[in-house]
PDB file of N, H, CA, C and O in Angstrom:
ATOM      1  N   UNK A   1       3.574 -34.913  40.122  1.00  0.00           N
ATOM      2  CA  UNK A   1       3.103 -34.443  38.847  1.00  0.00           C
ATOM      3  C   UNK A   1       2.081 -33.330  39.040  1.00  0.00           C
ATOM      4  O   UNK A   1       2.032 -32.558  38.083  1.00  0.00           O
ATOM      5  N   UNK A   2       1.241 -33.059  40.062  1.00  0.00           N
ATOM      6  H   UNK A   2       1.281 -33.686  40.840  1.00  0.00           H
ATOM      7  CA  UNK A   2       0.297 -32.374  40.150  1.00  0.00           C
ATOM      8  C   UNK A   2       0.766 -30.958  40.676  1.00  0.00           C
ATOM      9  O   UNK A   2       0.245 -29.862  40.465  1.00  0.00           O
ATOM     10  N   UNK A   3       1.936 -31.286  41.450  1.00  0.00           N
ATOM     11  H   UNK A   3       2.359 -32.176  41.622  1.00  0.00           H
ATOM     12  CA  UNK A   3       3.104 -30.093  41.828  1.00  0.00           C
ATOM     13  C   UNK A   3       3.028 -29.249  40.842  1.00  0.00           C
ATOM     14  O   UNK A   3       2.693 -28.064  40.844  1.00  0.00           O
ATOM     15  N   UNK A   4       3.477 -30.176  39.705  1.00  0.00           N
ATOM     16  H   UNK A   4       3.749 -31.138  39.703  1.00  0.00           H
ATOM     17  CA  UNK A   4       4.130 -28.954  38.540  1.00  0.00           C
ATOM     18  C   UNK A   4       3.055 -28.736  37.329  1.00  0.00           C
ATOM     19  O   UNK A   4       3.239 -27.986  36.370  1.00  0.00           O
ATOM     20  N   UNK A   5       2.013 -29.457  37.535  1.00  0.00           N
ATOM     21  H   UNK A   5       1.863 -30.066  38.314  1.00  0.00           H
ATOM     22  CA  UNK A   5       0.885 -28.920  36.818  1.00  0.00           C
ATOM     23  C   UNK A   5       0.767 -27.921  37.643  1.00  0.00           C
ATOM     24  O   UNK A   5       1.658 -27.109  37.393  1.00  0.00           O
ATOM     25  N   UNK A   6       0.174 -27.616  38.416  1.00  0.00           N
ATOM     26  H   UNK A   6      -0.549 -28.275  38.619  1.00  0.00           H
ATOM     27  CA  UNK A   6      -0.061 -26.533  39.403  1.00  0.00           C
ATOM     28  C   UNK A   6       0.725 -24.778  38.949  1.00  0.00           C
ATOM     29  O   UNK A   6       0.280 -23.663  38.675  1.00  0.00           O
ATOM     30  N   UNK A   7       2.275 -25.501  39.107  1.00  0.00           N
ATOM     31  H   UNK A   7       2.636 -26.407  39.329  1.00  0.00           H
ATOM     32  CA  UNK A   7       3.163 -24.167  38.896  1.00  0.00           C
ATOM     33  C   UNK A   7       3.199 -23.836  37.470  1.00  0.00           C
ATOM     34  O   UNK A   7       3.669 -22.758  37.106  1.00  0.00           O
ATOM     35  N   UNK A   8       2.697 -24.760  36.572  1.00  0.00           N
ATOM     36  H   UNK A   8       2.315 -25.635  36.868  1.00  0.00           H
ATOM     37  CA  UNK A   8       3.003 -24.223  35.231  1.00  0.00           C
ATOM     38  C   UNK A   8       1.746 -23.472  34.519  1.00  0.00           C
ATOM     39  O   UNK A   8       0.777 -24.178  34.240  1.00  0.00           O
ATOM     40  N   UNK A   9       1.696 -21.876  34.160  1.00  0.00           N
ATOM     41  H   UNK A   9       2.484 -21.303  34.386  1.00  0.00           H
ATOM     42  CA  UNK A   9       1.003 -21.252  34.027  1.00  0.00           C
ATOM     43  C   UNK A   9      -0.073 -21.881  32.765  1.00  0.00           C
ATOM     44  O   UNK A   9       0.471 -22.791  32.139  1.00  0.00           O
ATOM     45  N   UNK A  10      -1.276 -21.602  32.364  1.00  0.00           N
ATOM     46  H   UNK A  10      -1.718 -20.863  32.872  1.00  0.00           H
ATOM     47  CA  UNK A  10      -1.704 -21.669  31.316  1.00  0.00           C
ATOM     48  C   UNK A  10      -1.715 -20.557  29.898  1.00  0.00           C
ATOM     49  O   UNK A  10      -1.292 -19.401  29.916  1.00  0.00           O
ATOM     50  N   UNK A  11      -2.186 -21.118  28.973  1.00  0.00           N
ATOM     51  H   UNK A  11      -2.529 -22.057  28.958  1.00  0.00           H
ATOM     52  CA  UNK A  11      -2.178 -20.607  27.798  1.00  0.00           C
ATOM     53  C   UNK A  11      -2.826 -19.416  28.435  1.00  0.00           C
ATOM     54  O   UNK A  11      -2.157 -18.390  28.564  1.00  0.00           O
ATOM     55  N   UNK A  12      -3.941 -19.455  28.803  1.00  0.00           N
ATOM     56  H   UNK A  12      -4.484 -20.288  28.699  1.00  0.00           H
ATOM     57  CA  UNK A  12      -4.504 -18.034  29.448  1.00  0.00           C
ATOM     58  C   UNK A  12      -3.897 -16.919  30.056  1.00  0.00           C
ATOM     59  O   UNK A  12      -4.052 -15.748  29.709  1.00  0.00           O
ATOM     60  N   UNK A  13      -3.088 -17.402  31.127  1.00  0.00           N
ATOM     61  H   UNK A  13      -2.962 -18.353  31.410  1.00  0.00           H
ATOM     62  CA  UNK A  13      -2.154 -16.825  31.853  1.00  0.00           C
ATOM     63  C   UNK A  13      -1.278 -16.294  31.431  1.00  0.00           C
ATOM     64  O   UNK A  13      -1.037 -15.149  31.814  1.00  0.00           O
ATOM     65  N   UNK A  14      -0.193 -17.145  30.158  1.00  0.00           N
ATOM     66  H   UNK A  14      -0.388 -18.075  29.848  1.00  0.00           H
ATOM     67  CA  UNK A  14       0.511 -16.644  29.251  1.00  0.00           C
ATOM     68  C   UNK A  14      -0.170 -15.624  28.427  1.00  0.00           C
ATOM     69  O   UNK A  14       0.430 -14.737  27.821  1.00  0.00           O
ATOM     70  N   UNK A  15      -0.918 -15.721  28.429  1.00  0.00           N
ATOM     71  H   UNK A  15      -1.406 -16.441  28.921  1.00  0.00           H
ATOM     72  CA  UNK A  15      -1.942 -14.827  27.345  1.00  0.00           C
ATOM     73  C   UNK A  15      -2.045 -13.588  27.908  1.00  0.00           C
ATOM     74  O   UNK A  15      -1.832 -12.585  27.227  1.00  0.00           O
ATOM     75  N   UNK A  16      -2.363 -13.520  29.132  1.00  0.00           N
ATOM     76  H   UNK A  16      -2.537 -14.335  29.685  1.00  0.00           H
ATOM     77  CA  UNK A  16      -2.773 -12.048  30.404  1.00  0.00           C
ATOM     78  C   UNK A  16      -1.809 -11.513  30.733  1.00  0.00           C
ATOM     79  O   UNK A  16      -1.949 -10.343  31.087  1.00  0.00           O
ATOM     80  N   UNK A  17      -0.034 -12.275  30.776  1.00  0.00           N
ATOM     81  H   UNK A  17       0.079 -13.226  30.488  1.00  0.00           H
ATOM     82  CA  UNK A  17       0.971 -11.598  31.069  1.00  0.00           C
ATOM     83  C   UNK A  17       1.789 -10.925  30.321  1.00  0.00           C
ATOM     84  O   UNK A  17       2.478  -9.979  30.701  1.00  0.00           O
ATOM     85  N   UNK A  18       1.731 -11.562  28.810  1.00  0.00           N
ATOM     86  H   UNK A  18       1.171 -12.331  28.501  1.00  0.00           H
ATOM     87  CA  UNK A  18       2.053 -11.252  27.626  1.00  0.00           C
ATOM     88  C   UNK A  18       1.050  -9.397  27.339  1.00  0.00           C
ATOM     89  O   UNK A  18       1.437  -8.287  26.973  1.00  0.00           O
ATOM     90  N   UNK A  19       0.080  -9.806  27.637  1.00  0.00           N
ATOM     91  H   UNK A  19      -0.234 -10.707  27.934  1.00  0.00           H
ATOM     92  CA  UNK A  19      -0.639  -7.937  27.841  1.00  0.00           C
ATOM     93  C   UNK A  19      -0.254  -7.628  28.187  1.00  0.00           C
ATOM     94  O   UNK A  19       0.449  -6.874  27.514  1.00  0.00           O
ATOM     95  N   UNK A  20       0.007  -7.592  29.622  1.00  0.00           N
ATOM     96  H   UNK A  20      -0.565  -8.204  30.168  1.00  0.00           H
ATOM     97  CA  UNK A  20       0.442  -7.032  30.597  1.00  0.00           C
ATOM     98  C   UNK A  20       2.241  -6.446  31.065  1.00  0.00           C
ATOM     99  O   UNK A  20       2.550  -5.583  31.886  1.00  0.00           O
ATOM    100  N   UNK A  21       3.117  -7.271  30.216  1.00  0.00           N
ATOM    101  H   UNK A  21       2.866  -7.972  29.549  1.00  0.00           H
ATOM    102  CA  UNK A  21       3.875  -6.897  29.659  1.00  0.00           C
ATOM    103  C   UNK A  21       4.860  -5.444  29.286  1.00  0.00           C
ATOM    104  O   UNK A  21       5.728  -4.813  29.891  1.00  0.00           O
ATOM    105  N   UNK A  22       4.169  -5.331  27.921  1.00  0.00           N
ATOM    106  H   UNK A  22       3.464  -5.843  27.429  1.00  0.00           H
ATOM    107  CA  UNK A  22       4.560  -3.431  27.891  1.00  0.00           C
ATOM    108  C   UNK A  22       4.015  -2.295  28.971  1.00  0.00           C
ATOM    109  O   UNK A  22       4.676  -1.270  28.800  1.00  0.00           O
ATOM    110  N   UNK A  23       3.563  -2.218  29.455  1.00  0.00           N
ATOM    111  H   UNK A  23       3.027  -3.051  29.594  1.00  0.00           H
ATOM    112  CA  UNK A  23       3.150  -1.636  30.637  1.00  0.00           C
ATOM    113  C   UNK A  23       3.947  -1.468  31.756  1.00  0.00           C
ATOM    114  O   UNK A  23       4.132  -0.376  32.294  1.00  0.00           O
ATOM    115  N   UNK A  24       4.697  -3.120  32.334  1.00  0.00           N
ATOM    116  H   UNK A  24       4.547  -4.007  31.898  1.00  0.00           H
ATOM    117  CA  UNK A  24       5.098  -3.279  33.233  1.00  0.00           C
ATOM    118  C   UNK A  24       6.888  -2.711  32.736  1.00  0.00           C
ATOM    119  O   UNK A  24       7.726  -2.053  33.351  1.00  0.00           O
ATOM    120  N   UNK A  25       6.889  -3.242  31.587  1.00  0.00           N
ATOM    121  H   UNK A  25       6.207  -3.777  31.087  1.00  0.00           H
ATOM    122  CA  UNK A  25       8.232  -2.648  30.968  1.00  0.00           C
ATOM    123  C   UNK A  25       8.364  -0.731  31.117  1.00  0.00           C
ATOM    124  O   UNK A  25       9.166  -0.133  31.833  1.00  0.00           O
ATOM    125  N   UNK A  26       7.795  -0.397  30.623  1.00  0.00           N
ATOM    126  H   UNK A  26       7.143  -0.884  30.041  1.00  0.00           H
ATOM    127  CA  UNK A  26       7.219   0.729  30.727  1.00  0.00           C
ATOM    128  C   UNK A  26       7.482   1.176  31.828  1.00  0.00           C
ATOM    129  O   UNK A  26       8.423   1.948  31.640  1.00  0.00           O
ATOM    130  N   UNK A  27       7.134   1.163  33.250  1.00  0.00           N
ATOM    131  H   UNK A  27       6.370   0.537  33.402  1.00  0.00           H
ATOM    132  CA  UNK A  27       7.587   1.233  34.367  1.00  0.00           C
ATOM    133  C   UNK A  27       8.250   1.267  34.597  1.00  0.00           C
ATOM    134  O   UNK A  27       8.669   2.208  35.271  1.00  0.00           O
ATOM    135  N   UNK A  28       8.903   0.329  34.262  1.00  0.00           N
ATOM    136  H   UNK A  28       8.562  -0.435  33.714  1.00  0.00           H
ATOM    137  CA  UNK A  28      10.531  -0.168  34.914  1.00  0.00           C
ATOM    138  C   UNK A  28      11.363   0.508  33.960  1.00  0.00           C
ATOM    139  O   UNK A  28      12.419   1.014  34.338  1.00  0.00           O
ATOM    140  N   UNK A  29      11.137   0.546  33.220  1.00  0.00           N
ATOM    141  H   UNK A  29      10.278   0.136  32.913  1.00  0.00           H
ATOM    142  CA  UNK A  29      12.459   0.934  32.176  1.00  0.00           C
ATOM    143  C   UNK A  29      12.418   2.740  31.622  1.00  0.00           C
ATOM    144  O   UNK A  29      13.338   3.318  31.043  1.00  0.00           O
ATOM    145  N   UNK A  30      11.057   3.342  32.018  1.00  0.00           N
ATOM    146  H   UNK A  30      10.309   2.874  32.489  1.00  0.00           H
ATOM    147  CA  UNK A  30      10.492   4.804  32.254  1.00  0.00           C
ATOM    148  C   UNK A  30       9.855   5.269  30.259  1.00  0.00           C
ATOM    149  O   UNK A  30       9.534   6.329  29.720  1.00  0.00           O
ATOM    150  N   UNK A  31       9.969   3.485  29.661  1.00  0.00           N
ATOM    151  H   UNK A  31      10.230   2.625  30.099  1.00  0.00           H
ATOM    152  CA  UNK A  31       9.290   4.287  28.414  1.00  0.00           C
ATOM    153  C   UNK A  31       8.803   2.523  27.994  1.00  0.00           C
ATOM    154  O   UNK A  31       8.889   1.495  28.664  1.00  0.00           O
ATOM    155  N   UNK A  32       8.428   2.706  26.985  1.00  0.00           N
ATOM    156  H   UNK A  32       8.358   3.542  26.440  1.00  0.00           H
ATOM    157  CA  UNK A  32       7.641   1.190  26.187  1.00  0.00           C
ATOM    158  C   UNK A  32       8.595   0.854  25.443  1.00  0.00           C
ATOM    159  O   UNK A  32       9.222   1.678  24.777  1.00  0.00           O
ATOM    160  N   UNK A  33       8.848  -0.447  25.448  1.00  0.00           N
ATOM    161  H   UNK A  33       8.338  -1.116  25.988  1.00  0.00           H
ATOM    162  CA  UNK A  33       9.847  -1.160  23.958  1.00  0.00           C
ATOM    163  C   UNK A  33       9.713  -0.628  22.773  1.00  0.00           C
ATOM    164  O   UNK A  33       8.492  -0.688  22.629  1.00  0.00           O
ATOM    165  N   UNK A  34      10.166  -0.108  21.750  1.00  0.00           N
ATOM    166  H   UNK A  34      11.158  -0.059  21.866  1.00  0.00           H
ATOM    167  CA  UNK A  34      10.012  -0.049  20.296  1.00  0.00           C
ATOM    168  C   UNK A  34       9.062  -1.795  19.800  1.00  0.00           C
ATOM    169  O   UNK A  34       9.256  -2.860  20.386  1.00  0.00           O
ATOM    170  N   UNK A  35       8.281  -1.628  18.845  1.00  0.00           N
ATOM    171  H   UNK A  35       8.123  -0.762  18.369  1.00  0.00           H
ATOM    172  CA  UNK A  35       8.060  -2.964  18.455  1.00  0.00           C
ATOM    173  C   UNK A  35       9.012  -3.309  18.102  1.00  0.00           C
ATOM    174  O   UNK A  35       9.196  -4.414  18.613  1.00  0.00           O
ATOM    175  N   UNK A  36      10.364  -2.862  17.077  1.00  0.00           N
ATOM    176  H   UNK A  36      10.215  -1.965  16.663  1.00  0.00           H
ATOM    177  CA  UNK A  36      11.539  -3.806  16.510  1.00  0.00           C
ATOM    178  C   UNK A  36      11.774  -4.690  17.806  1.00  0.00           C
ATOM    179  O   UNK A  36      11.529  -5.896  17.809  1.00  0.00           O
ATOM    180  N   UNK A  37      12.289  -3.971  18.959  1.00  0.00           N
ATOM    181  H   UNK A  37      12.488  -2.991  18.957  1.00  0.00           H
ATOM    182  CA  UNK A  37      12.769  -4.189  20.634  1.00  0.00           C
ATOM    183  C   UNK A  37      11.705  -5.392  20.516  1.00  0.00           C
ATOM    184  O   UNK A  37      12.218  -6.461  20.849  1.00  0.00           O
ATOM    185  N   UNK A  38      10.764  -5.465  20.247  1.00  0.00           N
ATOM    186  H   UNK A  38      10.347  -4.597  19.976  1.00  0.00           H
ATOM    187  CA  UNK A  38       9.679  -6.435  20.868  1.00  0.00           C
ATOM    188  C   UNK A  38       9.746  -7.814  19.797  1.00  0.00           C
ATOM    189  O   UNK A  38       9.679  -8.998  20.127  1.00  0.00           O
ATOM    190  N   UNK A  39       9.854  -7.413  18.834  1.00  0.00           N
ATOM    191  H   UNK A  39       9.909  -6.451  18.566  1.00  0.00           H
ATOM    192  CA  UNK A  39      10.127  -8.696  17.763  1.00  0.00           C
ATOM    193  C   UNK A  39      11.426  -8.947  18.077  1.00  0.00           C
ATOM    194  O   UNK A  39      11.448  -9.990  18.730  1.00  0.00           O
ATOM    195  N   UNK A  40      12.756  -8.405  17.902  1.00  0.00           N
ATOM    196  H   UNK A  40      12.738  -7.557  17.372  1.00  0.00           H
ATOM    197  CA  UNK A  40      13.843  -8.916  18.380  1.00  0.00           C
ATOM    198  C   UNK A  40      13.856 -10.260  19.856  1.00  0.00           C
ATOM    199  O   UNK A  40      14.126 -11.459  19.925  1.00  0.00           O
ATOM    200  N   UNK A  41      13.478  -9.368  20.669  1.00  0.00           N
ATOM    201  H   UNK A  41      13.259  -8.394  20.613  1.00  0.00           H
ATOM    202  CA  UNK A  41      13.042 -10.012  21.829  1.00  0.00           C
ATOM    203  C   UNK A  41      12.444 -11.404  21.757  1.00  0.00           C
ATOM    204  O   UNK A  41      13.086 -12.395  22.104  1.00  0.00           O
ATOM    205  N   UNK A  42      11.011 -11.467  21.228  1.00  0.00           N
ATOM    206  H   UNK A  42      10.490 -10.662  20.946  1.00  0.00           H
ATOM    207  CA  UNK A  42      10.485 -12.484  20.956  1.00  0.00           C
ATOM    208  C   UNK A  42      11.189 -13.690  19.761  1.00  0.00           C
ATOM    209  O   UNK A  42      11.138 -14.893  20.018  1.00  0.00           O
ATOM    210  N   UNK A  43      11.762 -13.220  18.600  1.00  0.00           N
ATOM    211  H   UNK A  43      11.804 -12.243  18.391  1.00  0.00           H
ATOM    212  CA  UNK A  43      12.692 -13.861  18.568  1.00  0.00           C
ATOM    213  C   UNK A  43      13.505 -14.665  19.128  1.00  0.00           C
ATOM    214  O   UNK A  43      13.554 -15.895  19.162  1.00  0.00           O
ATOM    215  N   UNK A  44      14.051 -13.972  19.502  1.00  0.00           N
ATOM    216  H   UNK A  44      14.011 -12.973  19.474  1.00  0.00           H
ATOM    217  CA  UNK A  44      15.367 -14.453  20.912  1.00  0.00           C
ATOM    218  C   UNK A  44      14.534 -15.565  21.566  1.00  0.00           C
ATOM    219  O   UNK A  44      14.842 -16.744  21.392  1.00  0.00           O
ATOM    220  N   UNK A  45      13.444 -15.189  22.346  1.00  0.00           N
ATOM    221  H   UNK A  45      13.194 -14.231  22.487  1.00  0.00           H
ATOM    222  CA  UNK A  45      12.588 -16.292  23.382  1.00  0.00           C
ATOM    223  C   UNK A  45      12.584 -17.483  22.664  1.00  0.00           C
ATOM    224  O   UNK A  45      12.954 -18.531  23.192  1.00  0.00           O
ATOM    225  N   UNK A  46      12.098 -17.409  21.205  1.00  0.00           N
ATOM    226  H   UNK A  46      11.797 -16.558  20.777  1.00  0.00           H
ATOM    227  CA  UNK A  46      11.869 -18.440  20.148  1.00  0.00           C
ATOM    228  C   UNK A  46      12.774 -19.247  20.258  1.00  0.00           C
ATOM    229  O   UNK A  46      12.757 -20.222  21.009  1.00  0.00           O
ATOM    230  N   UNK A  47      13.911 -18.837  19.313  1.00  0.00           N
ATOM    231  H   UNK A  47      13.925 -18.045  18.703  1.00  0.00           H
ATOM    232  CA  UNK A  47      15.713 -19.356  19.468  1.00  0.00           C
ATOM    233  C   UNK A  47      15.766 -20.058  20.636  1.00  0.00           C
ATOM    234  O   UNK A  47      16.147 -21.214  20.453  1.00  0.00           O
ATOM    235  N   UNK A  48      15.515 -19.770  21.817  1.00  0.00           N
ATOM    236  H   UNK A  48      15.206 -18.831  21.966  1.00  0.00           H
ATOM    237  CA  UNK A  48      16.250 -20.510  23.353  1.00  0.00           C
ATOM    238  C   UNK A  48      14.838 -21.429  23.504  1.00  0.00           C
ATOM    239  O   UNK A  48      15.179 -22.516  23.971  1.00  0.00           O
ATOM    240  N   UNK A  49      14.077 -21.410  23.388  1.00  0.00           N
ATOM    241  H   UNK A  49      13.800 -20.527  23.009  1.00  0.00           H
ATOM    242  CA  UNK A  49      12.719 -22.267  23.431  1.00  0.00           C
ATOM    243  C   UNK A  49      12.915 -23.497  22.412  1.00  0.00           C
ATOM    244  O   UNK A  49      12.480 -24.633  22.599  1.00  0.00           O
ATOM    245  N   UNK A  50      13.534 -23.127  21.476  1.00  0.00           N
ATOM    246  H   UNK A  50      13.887 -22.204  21.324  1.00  0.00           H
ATOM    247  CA  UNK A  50      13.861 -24.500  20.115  1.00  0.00           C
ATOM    248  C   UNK A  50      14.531 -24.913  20.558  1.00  0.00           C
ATOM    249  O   UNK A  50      14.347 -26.094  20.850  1.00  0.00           O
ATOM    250  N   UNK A  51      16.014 -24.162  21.007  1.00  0.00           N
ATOM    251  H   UNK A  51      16.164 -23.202  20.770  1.00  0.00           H
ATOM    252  CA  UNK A  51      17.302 -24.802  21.349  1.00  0.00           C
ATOM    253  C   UNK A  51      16.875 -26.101  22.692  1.00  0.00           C
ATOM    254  O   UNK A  51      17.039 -27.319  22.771  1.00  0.00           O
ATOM    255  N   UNK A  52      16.425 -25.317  23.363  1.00  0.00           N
ATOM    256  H   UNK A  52      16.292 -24.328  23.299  1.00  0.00           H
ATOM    257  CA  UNK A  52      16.187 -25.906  24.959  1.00  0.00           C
ATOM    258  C   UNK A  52      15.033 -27.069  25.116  1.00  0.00           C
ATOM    259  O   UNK A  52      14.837 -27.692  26.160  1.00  0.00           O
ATOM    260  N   UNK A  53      13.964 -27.334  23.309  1.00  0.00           N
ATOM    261  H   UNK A  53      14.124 -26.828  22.461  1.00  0.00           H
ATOM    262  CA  UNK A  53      13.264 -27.979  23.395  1.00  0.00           C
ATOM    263  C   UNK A  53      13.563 -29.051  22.322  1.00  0.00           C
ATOM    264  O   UNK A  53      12.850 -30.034  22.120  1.00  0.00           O
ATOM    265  N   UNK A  54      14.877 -28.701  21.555  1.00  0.00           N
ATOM    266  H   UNK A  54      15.456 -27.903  21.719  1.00  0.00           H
ATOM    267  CA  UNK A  54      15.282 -29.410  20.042  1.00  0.00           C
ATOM    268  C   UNK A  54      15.494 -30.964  20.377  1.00  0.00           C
ATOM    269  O   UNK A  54      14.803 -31.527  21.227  1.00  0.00           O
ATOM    270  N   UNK A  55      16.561 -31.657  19.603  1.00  0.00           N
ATOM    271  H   UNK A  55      17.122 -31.200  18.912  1.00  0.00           H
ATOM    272  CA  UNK A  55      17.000 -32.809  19.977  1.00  0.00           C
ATOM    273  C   UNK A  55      18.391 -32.819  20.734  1.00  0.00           C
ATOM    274  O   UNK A  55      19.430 -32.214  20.470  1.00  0.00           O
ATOM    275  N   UNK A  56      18.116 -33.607  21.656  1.00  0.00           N
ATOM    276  H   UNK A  56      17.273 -34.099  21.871  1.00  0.00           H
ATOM    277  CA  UNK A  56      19.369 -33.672  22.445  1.00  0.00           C
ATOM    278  C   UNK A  56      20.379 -34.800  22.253  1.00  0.00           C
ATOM    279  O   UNK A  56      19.866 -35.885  22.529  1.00  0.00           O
ATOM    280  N   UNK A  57      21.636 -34.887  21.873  1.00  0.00           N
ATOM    281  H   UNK A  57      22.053 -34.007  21.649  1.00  0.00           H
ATOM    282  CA  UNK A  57      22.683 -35.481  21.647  1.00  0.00           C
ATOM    283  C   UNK A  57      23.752 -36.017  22.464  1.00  0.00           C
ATOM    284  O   UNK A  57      24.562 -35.323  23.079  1.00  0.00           O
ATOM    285  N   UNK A  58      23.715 -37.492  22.443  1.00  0.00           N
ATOM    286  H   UNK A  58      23.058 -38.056  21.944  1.00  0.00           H
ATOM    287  CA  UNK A  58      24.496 -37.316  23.859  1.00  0.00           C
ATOM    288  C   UNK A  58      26.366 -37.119  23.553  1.00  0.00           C
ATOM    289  O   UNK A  58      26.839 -37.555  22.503  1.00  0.00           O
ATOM    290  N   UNK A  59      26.863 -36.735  24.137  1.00  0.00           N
ATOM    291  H   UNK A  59      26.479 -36.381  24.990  1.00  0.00           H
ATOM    292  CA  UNK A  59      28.516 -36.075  23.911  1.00  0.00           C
ATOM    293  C   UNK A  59      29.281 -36.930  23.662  1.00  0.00           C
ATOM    294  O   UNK A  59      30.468 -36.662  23.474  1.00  0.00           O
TER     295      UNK A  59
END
């Protein structure tokens, strides 16, 4: 248990990478997301975060 406390970032962390973010995009991709690009996106994260955290059914 202390394993994966360990590896799992904090709110903080999430917080510093989430800045850090457009920048790094930026780089890589040679310009910054549009905000639509960035709400779409975050969206999306949302969607697979519900799905992957919803109720599970067994088959």
């Amino acid at each position: 248990m202390e394993d994966l406390a360990q590896g799992t970032p904090s709110q903080a962390e999430y917080a510093e990478r989430a800045e850090l973010a457009p920048a790094e995009l930026a780089a890589a991709l040679g310009h910054a997301p549009s905000e639509e690009a960035e709400a779409k996106a975050r969206a999306l994260l949302e969607r697979l975060g519900a799905a992957a955290h919803g109720p599970h059914t067994a088959a």
